[in-house]
mmCIF entry with sequence, helices, sheets and N, C-alpha, C, O atoms, coordinates in Angstrom:
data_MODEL
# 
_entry.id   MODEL 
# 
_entity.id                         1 
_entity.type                       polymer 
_entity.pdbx_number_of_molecules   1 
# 
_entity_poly.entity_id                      1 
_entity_poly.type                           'polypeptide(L)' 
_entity_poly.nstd_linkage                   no 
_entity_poly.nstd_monomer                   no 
_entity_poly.pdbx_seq_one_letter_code       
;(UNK)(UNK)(UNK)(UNK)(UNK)(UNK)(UNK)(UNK)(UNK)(UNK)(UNK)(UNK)(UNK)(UNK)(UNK)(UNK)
(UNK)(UNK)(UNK)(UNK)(UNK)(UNK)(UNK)(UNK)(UNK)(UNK)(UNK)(UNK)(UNK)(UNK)(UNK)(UNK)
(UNK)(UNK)(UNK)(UNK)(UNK)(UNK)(UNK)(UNK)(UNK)(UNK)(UNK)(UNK)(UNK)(UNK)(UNK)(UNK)
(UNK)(UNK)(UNK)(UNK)(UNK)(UNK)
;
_entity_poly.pdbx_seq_one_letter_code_can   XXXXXXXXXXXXXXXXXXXXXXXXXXXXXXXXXXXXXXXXXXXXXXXXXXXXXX 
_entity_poly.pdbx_strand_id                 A 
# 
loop_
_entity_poly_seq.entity_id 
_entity_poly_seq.num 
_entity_poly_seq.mon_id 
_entity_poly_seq.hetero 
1 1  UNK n 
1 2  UNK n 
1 3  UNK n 
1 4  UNK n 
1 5  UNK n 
1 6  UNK n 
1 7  UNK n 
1 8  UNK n 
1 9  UNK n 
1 10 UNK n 
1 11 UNK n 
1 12 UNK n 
1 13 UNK n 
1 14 UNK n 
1 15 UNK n 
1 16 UNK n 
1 17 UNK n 
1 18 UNK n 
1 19 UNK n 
1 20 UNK n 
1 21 UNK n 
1 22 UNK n 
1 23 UNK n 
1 24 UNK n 
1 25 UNK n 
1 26 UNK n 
1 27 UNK n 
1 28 UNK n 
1 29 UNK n 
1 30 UNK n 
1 31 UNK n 
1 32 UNK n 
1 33 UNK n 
1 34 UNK n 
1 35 UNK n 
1 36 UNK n 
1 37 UNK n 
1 38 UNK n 
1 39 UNK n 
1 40 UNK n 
1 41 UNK n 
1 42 UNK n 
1 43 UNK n 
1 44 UNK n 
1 45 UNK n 
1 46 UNK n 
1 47 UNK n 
1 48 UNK n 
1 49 UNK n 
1 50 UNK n 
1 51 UNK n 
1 52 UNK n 
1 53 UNK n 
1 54 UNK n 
# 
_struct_asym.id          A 
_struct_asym.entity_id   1 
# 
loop_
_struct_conf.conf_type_id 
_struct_conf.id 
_struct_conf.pdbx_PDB_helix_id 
_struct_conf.beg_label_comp_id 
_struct_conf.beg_label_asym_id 
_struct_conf.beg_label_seq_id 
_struct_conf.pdbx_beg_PDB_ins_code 
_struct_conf.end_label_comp_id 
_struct_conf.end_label_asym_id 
_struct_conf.end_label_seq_id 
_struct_conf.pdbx_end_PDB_ins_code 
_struct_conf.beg_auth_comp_id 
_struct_conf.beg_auth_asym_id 
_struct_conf.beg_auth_seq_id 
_struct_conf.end_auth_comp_id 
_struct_conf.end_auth_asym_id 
_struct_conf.end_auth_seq_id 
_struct_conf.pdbx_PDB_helix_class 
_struct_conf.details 
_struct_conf.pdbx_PDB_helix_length 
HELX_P HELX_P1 AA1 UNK A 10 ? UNK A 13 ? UNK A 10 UNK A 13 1 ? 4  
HELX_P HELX_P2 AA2 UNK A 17 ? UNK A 19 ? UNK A 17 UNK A 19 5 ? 3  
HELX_P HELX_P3 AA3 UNK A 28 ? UNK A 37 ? UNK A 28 UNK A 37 1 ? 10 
# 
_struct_conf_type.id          HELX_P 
_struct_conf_type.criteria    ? 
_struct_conf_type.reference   ? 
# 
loop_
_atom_site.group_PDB 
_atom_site.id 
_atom_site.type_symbol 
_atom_site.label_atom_id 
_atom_site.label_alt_id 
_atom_site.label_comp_id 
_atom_site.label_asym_id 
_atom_site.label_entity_id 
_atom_site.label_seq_id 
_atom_site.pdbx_PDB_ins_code 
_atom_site.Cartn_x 
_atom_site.Cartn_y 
_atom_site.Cartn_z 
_atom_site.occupancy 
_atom_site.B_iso_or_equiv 
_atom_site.pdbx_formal_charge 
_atom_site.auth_seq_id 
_atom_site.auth_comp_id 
_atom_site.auth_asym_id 
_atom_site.auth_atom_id 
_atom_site.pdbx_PDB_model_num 
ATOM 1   N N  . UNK A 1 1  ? -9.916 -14.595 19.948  1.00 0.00 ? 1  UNK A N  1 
ATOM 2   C CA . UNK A 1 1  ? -9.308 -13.407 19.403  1.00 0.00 ? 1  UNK A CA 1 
ATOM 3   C C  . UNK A 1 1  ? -8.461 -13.787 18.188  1.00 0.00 ? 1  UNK A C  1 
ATOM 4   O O  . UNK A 1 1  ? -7.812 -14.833 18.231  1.00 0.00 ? 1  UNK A O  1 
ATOM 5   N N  . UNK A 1 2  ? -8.420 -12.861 16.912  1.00 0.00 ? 2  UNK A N  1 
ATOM 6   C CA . UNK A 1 2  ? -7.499 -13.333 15.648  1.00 0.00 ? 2  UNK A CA 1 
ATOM 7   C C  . UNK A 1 2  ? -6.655 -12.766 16.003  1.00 0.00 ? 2  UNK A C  1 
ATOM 8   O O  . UNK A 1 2  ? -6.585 -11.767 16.719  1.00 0.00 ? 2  UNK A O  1 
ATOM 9   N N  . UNK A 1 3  ? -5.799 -13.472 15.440  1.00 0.00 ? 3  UNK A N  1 
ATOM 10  C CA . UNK A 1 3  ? -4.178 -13.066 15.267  1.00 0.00 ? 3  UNK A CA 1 
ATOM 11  C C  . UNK A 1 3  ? -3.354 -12.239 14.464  1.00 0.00 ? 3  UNK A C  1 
ATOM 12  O O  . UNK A 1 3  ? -2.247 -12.552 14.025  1.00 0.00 ? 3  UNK A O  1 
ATOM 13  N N  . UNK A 1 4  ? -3.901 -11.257 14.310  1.00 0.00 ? 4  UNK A N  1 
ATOM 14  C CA . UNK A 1 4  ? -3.598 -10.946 12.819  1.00 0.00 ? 4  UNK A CA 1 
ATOM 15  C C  . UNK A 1 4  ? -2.207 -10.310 12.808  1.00 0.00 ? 4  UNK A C  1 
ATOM 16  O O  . UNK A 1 4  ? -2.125 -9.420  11.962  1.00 0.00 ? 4  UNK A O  1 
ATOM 17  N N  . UNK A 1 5  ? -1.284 -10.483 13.392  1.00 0.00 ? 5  UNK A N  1 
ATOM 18  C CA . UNK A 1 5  ? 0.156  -9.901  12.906  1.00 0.00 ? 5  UNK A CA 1 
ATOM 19  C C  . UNK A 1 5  ? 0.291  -11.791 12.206  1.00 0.00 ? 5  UNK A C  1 
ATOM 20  O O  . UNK A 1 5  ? 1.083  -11.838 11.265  1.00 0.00 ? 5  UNK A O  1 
ATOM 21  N N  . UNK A 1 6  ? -0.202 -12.855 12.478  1.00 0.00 ? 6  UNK A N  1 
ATOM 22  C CA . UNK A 1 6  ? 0.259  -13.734 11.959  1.00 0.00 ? 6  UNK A CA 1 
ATOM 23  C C  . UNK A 1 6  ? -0.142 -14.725 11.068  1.00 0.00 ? 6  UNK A C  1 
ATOM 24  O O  . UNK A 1 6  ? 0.440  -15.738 10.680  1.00 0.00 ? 6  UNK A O  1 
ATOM 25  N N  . UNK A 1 7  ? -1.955 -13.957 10.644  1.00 0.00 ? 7  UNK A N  1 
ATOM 26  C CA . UNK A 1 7  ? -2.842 -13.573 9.497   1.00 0.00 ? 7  UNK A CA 1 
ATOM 27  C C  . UNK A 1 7  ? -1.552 -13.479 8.378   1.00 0.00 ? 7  UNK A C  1 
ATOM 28  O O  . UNK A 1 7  ? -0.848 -14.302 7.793   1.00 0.00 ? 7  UNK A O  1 
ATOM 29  N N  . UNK A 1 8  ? -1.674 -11.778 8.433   1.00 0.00 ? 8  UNK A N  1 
ATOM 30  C CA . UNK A 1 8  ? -0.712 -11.244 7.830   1.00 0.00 ? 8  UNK A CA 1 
ATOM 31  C C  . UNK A 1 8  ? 0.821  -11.271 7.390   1.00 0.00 ? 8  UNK A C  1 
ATOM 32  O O  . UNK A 1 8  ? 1.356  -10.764 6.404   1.00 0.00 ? 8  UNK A O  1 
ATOM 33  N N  . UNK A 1 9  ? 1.351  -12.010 8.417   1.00 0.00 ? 9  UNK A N  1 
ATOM 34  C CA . UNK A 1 9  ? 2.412  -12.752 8.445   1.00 0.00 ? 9  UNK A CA 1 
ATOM 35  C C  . UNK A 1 9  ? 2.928  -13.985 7.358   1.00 0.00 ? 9  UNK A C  1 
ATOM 36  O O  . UNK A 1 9  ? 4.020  -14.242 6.851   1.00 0.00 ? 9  UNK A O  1 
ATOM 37  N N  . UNK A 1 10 ? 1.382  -14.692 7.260   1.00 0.00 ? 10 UNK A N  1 
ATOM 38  C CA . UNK A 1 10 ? 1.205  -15.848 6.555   1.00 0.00 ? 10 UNK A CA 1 
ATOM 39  C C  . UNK A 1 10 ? 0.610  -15.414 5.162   1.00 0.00 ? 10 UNK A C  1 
ATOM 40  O O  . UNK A 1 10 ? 1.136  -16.120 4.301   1.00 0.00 ? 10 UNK A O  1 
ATOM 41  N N  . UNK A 1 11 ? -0.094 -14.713 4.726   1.00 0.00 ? 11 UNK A N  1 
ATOM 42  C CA . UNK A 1 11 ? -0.362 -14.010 4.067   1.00 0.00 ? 11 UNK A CA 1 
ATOM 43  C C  . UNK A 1 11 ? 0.851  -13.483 2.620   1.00 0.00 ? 11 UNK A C  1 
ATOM 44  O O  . UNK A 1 11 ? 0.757  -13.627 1.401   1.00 0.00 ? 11 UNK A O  1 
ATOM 45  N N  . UNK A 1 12 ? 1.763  -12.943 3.370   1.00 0.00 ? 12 UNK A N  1 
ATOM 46  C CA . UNK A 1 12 ? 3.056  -12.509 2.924   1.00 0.00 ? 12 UNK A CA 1 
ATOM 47  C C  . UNK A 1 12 ? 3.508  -13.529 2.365   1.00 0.00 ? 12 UNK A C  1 
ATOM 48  O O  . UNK A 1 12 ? 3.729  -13.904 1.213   1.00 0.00 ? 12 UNK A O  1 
ATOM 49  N N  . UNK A 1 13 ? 3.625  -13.980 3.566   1.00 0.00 ? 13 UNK A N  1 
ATOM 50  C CA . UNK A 1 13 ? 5.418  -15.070 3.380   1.00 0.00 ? 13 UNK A CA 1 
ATOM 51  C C  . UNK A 1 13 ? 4.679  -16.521 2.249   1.00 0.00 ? 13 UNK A C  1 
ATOM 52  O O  . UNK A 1 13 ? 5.413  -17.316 1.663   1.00 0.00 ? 13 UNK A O  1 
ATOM 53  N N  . UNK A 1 14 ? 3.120  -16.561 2.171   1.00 0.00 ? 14 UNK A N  1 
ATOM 54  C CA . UNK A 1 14 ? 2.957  -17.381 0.959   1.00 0.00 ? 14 UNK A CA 1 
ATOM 55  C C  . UNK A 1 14 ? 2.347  -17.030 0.100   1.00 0.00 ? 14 UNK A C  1 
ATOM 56  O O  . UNK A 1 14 ? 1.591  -17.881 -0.370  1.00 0.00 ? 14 UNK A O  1 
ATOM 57  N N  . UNK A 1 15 ? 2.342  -16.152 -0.312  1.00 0.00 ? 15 UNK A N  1 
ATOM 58  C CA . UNK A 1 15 ? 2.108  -15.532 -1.873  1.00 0.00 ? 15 UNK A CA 1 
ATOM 59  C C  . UNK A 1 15 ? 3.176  -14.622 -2.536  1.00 0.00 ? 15 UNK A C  1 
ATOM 60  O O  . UNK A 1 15 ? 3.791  -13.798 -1.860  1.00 0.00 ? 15 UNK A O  1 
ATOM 61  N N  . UNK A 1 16 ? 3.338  -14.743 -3.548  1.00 0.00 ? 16 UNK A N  1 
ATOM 62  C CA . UNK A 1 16 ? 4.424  -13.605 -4.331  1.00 0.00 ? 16 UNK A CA 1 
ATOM 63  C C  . UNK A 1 16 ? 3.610  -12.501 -4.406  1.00 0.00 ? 16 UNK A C  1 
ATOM 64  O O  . UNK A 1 16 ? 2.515  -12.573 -4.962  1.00 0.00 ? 16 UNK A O  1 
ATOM 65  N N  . UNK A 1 17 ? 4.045  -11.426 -3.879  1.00 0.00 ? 17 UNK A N  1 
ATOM 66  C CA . UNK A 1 17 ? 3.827  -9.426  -3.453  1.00 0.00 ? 17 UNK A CA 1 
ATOM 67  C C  . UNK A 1 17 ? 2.836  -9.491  -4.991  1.00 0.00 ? 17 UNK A C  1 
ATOM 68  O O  . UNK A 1 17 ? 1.633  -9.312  -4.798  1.00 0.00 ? 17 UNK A O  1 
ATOM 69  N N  . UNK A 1 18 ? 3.092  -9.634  -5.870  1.00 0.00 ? 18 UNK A N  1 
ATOM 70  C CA . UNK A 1 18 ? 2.702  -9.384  -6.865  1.00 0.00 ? 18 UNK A CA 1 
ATOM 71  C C  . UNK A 1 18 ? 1.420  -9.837  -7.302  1.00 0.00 ? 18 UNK A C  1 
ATOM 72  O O  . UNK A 1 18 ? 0.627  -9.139  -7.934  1.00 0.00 ? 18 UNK A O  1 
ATOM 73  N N  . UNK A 1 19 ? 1.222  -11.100 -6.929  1.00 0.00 ? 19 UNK A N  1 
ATOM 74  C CA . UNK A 1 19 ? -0.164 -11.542 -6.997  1.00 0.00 ? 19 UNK A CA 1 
ATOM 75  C C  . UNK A 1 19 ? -1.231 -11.559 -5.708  1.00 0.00 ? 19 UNK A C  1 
ATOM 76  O O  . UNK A 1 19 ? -2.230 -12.276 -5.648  1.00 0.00 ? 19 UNK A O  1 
ATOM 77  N N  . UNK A 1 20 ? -0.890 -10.818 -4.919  1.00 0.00 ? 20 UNK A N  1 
ATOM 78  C CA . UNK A 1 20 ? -2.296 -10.274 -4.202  1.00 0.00 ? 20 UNK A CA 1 
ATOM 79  C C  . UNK A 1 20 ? -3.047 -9.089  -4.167  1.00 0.00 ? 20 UNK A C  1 
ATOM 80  O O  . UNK A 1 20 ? -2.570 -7.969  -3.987  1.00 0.00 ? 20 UNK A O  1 
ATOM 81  N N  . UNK A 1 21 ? -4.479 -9.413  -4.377  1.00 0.00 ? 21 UNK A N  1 
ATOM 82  C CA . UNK A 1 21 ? -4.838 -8.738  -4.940  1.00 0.00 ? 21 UNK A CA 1 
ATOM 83  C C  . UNK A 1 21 ? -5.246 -7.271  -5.006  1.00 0.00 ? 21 UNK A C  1 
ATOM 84  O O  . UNK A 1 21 ? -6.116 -6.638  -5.604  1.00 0.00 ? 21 UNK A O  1 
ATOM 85  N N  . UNK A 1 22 ? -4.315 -7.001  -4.191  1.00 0.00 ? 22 UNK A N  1 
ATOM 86  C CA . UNK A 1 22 ? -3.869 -5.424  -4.143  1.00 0.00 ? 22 UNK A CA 1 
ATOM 87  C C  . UNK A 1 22 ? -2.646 -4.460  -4.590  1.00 0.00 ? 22 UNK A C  1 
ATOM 88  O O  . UNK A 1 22 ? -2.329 -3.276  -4.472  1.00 0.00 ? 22 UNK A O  1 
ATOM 89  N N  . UNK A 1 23 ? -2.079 -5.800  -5.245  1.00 0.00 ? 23 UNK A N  1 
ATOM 90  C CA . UNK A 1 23 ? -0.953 -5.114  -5.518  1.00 0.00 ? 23 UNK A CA 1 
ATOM 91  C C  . UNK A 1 23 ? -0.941 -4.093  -6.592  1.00 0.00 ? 23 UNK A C  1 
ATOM 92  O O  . UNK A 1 23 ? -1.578 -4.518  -7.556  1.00 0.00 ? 23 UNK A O  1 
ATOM 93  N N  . UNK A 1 24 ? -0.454 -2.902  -6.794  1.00 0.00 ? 24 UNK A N  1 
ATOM 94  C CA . UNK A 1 24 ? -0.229 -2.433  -8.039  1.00 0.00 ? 24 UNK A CA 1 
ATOM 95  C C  . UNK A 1 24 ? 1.189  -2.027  -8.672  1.00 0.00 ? 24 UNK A C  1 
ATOM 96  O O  . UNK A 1 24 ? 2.015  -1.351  -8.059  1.00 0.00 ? 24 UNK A O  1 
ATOM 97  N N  . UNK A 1 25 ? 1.306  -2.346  -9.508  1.00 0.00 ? 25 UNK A N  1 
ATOM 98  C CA . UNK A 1 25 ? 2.898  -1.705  -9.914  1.00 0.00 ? 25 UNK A CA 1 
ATOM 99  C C  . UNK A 1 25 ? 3.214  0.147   -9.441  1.00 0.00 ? 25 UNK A C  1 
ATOM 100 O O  . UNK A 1 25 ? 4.041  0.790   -8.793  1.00 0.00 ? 25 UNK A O  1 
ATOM 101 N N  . UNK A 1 26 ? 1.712  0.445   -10.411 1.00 0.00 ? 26 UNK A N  1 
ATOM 102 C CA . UNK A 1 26 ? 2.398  1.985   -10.238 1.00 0.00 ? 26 UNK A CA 1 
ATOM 103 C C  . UNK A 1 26 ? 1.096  2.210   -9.168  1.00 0.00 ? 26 UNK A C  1 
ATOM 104 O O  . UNK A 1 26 ? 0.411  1.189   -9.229  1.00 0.00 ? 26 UNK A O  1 
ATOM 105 N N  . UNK A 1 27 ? 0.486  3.227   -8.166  1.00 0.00 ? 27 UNK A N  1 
ATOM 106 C CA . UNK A 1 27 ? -0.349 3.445   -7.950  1.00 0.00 ? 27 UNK A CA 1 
ATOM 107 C C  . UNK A 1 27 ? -1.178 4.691   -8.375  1.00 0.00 ? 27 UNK A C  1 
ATOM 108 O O  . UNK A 1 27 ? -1.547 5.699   -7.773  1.00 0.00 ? 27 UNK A O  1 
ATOM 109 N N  . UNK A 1 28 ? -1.326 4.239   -9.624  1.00 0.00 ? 28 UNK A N  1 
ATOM 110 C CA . UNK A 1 28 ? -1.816 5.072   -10.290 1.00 0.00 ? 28 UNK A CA 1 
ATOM 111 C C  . UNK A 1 28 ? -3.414 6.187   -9.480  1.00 0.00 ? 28 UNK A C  1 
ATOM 112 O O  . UNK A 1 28 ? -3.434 7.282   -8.917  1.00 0.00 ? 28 UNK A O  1 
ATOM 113 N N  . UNK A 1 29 ? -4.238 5.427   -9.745  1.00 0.00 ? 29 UNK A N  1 
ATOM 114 C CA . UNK A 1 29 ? -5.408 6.256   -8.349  1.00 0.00 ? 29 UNK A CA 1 
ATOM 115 C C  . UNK A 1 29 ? -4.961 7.084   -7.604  1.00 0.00 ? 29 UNK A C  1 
ATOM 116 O O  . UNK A 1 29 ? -5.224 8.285   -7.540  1.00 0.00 ? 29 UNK A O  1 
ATOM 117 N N  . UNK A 1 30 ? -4.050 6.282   -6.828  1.00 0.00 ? 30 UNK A N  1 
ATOM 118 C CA . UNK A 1 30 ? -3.632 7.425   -5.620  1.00 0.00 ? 30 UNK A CA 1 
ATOM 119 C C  . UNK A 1 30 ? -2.951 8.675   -6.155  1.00 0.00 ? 30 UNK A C  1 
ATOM 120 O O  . UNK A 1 30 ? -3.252 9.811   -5.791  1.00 0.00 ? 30 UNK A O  1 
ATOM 121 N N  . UNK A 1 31 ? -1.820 8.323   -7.228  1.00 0.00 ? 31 UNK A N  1 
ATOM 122 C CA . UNK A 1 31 ? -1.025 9.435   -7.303  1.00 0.00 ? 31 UNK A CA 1 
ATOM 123 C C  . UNK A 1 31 ? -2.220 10.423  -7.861  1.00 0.00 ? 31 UNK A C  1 
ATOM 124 O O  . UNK A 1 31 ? -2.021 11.607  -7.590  1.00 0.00 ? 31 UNK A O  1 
ATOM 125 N N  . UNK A 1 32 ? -3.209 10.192  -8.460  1.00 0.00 ? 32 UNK A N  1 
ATOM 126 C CA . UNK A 1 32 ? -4.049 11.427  -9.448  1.00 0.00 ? 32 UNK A CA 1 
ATOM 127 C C  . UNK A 1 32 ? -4.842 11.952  -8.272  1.00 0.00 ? 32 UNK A C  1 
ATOM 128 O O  . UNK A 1 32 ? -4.782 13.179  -8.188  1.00 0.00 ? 32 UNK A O  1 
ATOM 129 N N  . UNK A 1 33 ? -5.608 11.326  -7.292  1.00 0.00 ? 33 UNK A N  1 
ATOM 130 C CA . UNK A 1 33 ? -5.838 11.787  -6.376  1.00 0.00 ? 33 UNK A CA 1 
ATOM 131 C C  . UNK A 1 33 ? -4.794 12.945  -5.392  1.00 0.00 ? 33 UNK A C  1 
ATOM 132 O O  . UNK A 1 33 ? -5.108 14.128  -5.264  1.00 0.00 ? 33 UNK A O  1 
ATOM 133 N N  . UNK A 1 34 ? -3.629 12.381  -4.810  1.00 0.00 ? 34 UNK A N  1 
ATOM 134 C CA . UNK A 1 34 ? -2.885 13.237  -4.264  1.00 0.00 ? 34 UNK A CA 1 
ATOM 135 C C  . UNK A 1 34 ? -2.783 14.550  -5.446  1.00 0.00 ? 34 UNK A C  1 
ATOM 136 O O  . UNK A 1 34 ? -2.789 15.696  -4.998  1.00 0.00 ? 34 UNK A O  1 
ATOM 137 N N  . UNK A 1 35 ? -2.713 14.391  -6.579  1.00 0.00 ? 35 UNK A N  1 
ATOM 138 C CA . UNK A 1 35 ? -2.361 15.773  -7.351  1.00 0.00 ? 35 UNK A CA 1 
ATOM 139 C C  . UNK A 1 35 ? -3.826 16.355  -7.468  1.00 0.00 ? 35 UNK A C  1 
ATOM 140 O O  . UNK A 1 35 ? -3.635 17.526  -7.140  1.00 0.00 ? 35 UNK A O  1 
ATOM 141 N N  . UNK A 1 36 ? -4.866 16.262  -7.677  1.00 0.00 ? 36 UNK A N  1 
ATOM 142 C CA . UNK A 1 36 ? -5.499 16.528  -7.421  1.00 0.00 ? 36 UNK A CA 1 
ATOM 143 C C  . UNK A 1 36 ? -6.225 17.264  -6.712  1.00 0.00 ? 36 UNK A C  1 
ATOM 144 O O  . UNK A 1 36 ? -7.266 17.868  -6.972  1.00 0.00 ? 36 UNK A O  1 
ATOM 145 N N  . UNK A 1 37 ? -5.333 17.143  -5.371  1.00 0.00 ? 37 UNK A N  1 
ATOM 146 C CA . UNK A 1 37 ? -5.701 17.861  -3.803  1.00 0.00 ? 37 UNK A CA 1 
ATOM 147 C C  . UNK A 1 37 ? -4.977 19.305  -4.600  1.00 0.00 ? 37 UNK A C  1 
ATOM 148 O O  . UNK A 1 37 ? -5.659 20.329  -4.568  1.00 0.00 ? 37 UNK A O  1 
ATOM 149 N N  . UNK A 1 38 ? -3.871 19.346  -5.163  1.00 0.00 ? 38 UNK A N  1 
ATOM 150 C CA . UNK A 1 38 ? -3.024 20.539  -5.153  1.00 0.00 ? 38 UNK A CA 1 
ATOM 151 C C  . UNK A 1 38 ? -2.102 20.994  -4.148  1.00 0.00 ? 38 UNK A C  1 
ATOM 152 O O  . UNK A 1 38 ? -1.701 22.157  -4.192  1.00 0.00 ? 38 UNK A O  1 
ATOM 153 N N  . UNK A 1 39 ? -1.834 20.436  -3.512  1.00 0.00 ? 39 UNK A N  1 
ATOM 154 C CA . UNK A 1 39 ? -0.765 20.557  -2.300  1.00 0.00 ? 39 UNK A CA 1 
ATOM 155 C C  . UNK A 1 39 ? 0.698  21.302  -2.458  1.00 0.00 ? 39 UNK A C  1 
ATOM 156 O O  . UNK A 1 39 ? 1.305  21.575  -3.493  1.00 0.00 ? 39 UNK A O  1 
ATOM 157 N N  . UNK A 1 40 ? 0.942  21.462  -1.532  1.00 0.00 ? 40 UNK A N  1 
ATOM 158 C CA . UNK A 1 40 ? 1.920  22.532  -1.740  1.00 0.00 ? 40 UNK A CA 1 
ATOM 159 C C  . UNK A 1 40 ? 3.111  21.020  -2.092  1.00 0.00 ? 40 UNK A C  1 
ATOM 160 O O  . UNK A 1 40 ? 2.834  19.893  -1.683  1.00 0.00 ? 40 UNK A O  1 
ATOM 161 N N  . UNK A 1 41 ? 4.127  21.267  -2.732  1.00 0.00 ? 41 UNK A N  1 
ATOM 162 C CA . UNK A 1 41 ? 5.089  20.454  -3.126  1.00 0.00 ? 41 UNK A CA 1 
ATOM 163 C C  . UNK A 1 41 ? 5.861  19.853  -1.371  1.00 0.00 ? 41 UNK A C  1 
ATOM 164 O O  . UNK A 1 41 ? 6.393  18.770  -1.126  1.00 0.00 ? 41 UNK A O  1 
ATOM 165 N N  . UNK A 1 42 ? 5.702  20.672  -0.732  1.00 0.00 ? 42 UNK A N  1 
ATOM 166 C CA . UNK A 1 42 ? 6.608  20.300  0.442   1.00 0.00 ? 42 UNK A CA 1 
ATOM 167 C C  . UNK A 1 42 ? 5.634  19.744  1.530   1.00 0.00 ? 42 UNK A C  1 
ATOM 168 O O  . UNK A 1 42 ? 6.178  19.309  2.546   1.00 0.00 ? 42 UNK A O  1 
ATOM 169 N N  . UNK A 1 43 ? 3.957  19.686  1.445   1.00 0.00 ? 43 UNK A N  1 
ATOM 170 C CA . UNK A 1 43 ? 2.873  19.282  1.935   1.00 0.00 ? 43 UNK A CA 1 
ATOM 171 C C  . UNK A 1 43 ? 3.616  17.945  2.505   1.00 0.00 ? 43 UNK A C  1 
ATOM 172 O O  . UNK A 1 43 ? 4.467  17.442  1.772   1.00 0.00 ? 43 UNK A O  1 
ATOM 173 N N  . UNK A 1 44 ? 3.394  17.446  3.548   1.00 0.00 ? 44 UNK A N  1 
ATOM 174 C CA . UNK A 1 44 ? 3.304  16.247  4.478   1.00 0.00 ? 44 UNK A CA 1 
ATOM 175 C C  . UNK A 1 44 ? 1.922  15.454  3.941   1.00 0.00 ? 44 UNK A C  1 
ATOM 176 O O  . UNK A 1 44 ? 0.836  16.022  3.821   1.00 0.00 ? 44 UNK A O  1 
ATOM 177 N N  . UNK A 1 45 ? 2.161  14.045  3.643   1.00 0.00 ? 45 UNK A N  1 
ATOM 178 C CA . UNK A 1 45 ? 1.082  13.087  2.594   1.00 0.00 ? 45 UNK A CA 1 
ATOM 179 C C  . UNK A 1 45 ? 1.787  11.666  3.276   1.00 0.00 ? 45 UNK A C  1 
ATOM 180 O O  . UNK A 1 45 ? 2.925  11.234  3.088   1.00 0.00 ? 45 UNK A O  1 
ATOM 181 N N  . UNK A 1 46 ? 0.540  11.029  4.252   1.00 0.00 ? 46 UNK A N  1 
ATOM 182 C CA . UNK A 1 46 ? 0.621  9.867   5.483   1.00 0.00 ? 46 UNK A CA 1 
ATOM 183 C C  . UNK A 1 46 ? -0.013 8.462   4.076   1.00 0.00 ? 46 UNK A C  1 
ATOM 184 O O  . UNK A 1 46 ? -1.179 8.068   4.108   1.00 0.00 ? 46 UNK A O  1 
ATOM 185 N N  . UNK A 1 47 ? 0.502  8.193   3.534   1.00 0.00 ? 47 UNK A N  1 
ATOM 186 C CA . UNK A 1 47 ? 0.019  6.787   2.553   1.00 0.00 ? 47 UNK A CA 1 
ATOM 187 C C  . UNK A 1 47 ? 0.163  5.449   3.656   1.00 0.00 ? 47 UNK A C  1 
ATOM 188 O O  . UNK A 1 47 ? 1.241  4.955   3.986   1.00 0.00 ? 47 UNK A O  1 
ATOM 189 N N  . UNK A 1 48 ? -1.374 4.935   4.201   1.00 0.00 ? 48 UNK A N  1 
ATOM 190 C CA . UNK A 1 48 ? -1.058 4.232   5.024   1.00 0.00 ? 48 UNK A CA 1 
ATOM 191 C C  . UNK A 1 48 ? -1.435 3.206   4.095   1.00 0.00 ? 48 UNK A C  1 
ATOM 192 O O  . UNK A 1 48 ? -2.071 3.325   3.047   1.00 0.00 ? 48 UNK A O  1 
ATOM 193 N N  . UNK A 1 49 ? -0.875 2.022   4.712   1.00 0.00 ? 49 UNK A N  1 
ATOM 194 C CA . UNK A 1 49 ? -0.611 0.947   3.859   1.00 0.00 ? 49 UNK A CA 1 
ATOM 195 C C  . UNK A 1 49 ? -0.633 1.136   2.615   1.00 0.00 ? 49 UNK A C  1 
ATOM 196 O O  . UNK A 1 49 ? -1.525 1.005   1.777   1.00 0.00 ? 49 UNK A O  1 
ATOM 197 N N  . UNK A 1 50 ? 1.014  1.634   2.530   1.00 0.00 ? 50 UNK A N  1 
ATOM 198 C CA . UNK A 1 50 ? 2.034  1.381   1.078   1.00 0.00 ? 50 UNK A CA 1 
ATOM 199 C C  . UNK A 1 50 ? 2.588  1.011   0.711   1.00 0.00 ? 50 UNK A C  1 
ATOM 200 O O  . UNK A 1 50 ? 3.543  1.423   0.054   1.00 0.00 ? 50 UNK A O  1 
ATOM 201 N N  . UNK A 1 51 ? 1.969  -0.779  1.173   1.00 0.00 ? 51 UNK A N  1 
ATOM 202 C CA . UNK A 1 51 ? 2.905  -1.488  0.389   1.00 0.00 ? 51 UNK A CA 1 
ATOM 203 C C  . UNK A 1 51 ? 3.811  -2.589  1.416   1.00 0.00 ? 51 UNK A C  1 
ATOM 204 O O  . UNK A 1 51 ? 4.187  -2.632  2.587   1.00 0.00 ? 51 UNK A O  1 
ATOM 205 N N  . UNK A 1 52 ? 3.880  -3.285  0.390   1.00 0.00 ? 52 UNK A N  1 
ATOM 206 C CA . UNK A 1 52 ? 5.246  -3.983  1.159   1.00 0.00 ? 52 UNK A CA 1 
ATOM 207 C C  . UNK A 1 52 ? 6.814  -3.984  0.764   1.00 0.00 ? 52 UNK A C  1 
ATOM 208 O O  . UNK A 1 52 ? 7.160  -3.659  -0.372  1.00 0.00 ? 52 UNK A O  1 
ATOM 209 N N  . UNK A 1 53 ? 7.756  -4.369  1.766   1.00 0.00 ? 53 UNK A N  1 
ATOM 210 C CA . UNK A 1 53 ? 8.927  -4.282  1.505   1.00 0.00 ? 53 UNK A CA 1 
ATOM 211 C C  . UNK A 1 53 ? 8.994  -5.758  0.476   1.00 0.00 ? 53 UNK A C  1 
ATOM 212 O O  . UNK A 1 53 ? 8.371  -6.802  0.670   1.00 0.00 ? 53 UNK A O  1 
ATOM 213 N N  . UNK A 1 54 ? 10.092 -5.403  -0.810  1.00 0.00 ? 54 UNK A N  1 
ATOM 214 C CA . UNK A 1 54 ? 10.424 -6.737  -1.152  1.00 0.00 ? 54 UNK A CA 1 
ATOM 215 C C  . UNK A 1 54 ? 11.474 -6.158  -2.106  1.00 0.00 ? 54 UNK A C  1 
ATOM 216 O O  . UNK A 1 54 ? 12.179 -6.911  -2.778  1.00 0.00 ? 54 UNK A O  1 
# 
């Protein structure tokens, strides 16, 4: 069985947030997508994996 809280764990803690290769500064895609939908301003919007703390 993988481990993956410690995959991920390791993952983190040795690379700088910035250079993997998902990082984006702005998330641009997503935000044009979410506007896109047209949602009401007060709409509930679940962004799963957004990111990490740093």
């Amino acid at each position: 069985m993988i481990d993956y809280k410690n995959h991920w764990d390791n993952v983190y803690s040795k690379n700088e947030i910035n250079k993997l290769g998902w990082y984006e500064e702005t998330p641009q895609p997503s935000l044009d997508l979410i506007r896109s939908c047209n949602l009401n301003k007060d709409a509930t919007i679940l962004d799963v994996g957004s990111g990490a703390i740093h």
